[in-house]
C-alpha positions, -999 to +999 in steps of 0.1 A: +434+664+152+403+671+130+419+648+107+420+618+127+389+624+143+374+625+107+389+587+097+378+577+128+343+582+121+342+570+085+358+536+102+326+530+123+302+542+091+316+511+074+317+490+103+284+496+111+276+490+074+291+452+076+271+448+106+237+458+093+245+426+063+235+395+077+260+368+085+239+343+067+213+348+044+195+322+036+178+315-001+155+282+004+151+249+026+132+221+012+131+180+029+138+147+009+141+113+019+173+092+003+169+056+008+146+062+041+167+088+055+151+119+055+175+148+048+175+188+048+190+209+027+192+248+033+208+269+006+224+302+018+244+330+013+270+344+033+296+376+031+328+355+029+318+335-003+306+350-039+291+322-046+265+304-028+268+273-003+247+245+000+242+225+033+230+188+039+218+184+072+208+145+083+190+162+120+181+126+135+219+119+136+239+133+163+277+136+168+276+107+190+253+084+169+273+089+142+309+081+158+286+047+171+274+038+134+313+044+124+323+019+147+295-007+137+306+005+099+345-008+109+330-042+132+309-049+098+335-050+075+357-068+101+327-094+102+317-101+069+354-104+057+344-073+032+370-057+010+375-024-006+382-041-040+351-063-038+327-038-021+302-036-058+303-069-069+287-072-030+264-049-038+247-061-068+247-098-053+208-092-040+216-128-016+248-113-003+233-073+004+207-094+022+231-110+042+251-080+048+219-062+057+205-089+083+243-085+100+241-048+105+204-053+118+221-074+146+248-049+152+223-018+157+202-042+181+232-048+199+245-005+202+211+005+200+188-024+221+160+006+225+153+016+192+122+019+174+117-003+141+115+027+125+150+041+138+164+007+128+157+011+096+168+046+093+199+034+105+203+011+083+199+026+050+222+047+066+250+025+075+243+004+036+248+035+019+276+045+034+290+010+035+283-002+002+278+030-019+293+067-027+284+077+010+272+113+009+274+114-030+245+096-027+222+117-008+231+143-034+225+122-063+190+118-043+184+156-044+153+161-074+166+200-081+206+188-089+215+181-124+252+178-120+277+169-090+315+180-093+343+162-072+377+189-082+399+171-061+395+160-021+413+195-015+380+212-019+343+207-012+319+192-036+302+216-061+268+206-074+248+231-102+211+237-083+183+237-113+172+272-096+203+283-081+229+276-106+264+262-092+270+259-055+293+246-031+285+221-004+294+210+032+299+178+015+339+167+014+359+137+006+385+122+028+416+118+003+426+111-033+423+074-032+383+076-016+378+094-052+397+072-072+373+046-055+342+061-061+356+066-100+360+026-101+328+013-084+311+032-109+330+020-139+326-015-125+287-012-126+287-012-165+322-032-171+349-003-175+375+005-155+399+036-148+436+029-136+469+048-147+470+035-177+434+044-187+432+078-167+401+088-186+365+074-180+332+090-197+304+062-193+269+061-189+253+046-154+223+025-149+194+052-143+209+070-173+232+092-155+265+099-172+301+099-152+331+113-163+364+110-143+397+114-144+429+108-124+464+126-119+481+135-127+465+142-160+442+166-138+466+182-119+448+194-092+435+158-077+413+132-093+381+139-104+347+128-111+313+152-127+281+129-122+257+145-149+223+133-136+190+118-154+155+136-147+139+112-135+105+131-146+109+142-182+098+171-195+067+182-213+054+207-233+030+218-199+061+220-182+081+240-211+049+267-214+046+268-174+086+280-175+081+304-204+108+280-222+087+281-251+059+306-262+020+284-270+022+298-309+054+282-311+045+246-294+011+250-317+032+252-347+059+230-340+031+202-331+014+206-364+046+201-383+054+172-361+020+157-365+024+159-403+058+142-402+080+171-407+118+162-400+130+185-375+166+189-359+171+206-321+205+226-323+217+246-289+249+247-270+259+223-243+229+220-213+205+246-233+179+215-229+183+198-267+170+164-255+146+175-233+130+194-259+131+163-278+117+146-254+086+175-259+080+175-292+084+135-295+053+137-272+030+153-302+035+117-321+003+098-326-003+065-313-006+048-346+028+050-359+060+027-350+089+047-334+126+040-330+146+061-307+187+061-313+206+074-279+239+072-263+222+076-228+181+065-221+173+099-218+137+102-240+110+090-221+078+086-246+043+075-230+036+045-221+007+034-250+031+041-280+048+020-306+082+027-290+111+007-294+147+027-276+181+015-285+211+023-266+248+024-279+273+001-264+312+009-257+336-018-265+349-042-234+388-032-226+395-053-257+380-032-278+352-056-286+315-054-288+306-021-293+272-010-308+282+025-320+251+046-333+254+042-370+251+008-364+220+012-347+207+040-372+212+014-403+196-014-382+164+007-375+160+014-416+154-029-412+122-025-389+101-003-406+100+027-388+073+054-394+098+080-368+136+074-358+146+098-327+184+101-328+196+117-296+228+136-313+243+133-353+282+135-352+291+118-381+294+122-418+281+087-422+256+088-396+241+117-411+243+109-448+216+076-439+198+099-420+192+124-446+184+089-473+160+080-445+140+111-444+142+114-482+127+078-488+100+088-465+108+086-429+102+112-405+133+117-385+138+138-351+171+147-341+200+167-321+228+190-329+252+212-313+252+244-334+239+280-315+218+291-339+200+279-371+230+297-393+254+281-374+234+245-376+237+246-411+273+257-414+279+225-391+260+199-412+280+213-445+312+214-430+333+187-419+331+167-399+295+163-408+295+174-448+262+171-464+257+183-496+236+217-492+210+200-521+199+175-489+192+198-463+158+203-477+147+170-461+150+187-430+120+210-428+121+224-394+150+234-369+140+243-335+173+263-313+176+263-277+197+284-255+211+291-221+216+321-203+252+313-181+244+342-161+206+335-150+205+294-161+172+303-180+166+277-207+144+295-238+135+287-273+162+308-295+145+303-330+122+282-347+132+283-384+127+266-415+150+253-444+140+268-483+141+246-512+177+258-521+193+250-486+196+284-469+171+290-439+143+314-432+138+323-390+101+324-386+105+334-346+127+350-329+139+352-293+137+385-277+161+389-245+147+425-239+111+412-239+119+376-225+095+361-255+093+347-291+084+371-314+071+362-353+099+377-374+090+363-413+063+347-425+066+306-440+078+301-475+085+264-477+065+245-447+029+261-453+035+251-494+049+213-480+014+213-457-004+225-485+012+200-512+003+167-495-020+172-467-044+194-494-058+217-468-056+251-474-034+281-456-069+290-438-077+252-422-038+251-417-039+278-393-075+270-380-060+237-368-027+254-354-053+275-333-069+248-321-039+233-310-035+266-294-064+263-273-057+225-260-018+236-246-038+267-231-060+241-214-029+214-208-013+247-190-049+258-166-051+220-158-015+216-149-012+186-169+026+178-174+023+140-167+045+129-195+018+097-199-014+121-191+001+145-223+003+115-245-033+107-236-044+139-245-025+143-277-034+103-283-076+114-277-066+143-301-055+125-332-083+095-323-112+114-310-108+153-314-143+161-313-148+150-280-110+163-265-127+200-278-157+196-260-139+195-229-114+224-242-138+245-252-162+238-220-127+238-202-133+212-179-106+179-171-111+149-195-128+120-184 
């Protein structure tokens, strides 16, 4: 009797356990507006899921308004005669979305004779977007803290990775197999490719420079599939790098004076550990003076405004296979134009890589990107095929900068800056410390000091009097909150042009006027 009386009262210490959890706990709200429609997003966590769920919410919509604006959706296409298969070339007619917009105008006047202007309009973006484009996709390609959006299959709700929350699953769900397959071919159709049984496979990159991959079954088994990896659409700079602790100011100081000096450097790191946006950062520290040519696959480096800046995009071939730019072409056409600095967003090749290296050996200062987790594991992967440069070129490259991601908190930090020693092997000058969640100075410079030395003729002393200097203007970029990628390129531009006066300010620590 004791017995049962004893279970019975370790039931209701449990029970009373669950019930002291909340249901629903929730982690952040935050408002955009998608095409005029203002939207809410609450981010939660509740005791049935491990991971957690993310929740659109469109609040000036109700249950009935939206079974009206479906019926006006089906009496639209009915009207205009408008097809599935024809739906984007529609779209990008700006004549025909007019007259497609002007007909569901009419409709909401006619279902909705008491609305506001306003509420037309609202309606309207509404009904476009979920007439002409990806519906709901849309509003989360809208979303500024998304970087990518998952379709598995139409089994399953849409995942999306949150820049703060890491991956997350939504309320957001696709009606079958065939509404994902159509999705998957209006976006191919936007830049001339197409995805069908026979070509199951589609990787592209999408105006705005978002990249789409999909796929179809049954080559992925569980349903069709498409992962929208999307463009920031502000880029980043080195304010916004020292605000996130990404990268410590002695290291941004240093990396800007070998920059400035036209050191080659290469940004290795493993796949989303922020390569190209730190790209994007150091390419900032160029001076305005100098003619740059940037070499991408996707438009992803956004330079200020006032430079000498000339971005080239590959090409893929048509379904015939023809007319495809591939990157080396680009890379040899760029020697023609007399660059002072190529950007190349990622080397791959053994070809691509062997005019890179002539090109910073006859004098050119080149940035680029490589997938490699650490700076011994960079240069195993330039010697090694598929890549395979001689070990006697790597000296060209004079700096190699290593970015990482934690899976497990999504932080984004500076692994290692390092440099490469006359005979090939490399020296790590910092260090990331996971313990102490900083960069820490680990050796001392054996090669880039004597390089700086060599052919700018300062000595170590003014070498690291300007470094502090530099210092002191990201300290003041940081207090200002300055990360304006044009507003940085102005004050690294007044730097190299007028430094005198850009310290006054510093020192006084006051804005520049």
């Amino acid at each position: 009797m004791k017995k049962k009386e004893g279970k019975k009262r370790k039931k209701k210490v449990v029970s009373r356990q669950q019930a002291e959890e909340p249901e629903k706990r929730v982690l952040e709200t935050y408002e955009f507006n998608s095409d005029k429609i203002p939207v809410v997003i609450t981010i939660f966590k509740t005791r049935e899921k491990f991971v957690p769920s993310y929740e659109i919410s469109i609040s000036s919509i109700s249950k009935n308004t939206e079974i009206i604006l479906e019926r006006i959706r089906k009496e639209l296409i009915k009207e205009v005669n408008l097809g599935v298969s024809n739906i984007v070339n529609f779209k990008s007619s700006d004549v025909a979305q007019a007259r497609f917009e002007e007909t569901i105008r009419n409709l909401i006047k006619k279902y909705f004779p008491d609305a506001e202007a306003k509420t037309s309009e609202f309606l309207t973006a509404y009904l476009i977007q979920k007439s002409l484009g990806l519906g709901t996709i849309e509003i989360l390609d809208d979303d500024p803290y998304l970087e990518e959006i998952a379709i598995n299959s139409a089994n399953e709700p849409v995942w999306v990775y949150h820049k703060k929350h890491g991956w997350l699953e939504t309320n957001v769900t696709v009606s079958d197999e065939d509404q994902i397959k159509h999705y998957a071919a209006m976006l191919g159709r936007k830049i001339g490719r197409q995805i069908s049984v026979l070509e199951p496979l589609m990787d592209a990159n999408i105006e705005h420079g978002d990249r789409v991959n999909a796929t179809l079954n049954p080559i992925s088994s569980k349903g069709n599939t498409i992962t929208l990896r999307k463009h920031s659409s502000k880029p980043w700079t080195i304010t916004d790098f020292l605000k996130e602790n990404t990268i410590s100011i002695s290291a941004a100081a240093f990396i800007w004076h070998c920059i400035q000096y036209e050191l080659s450097t290469l940004i290795a790191g493993g796949t989303a550990s922020g390569k190209t946006s730190t790209l994007n950062v150091i390419t900032n520290f160029f001076p305005p003076n100098q003619r740059i040519l940037s070499i991408e696959d996707t438009r992803e480096i956004q330079l200020p405004k006032f430079l000498h800046w000339v971005p080239f995009v590959t090409r893929q071939p048509n379904t015939e296979g023809k007319g495809g730019i591939t990157m080396l072409d680009l890379v040899v056409n760029s020697l023609r134009m007399r660059p002072d600095r190529i950007i190349v967003g990622e080397i791959r090749r053994k070809k691509e890589a062997e005019i890179l290296f002539e090109a910073m050996h006859t004098g050119h200062s080149v940035c680029a990107t490589l997938h490699a987790n650490n700076t011994n594991e960079t240069i195993t992967r330039l010697t090694s095929p598929p890549i395979e440069v001689p070990k006697s070129m790597l000296p060209a490259i004079s700096l190699i900068v290593i970015q990482y991601r934690n899976r497990r908190t999504g932080l984004r930090r500076t692994f290692q800056v390092s440099e490469i020693l006359p005979d090939g092997s490399a020296n790590v000058l910092m260090q990331y410390s996971a313990a102490k969640d900083k960069l820490i100075e680990v050796n001392k410079s054996k090669a880039i000091l004597n390089t700086l030395e060599m052919y700018t003729g300062q000595s170590k002393a003014m070498i690291e009097k300007e470094i502090k200097e530099k210092e002191k203007i990201l300290k003041w970029l940081l207090h200002h909150n300055i990360s304006d990628v044009d507003e940085v390129g102005r004050v690294v531009a007044e730097f190299y042009t007028r430094k005198e006066n850009l310290l006054k300010h510093v020192n006084k620590n006051i804005p520049l006027k």
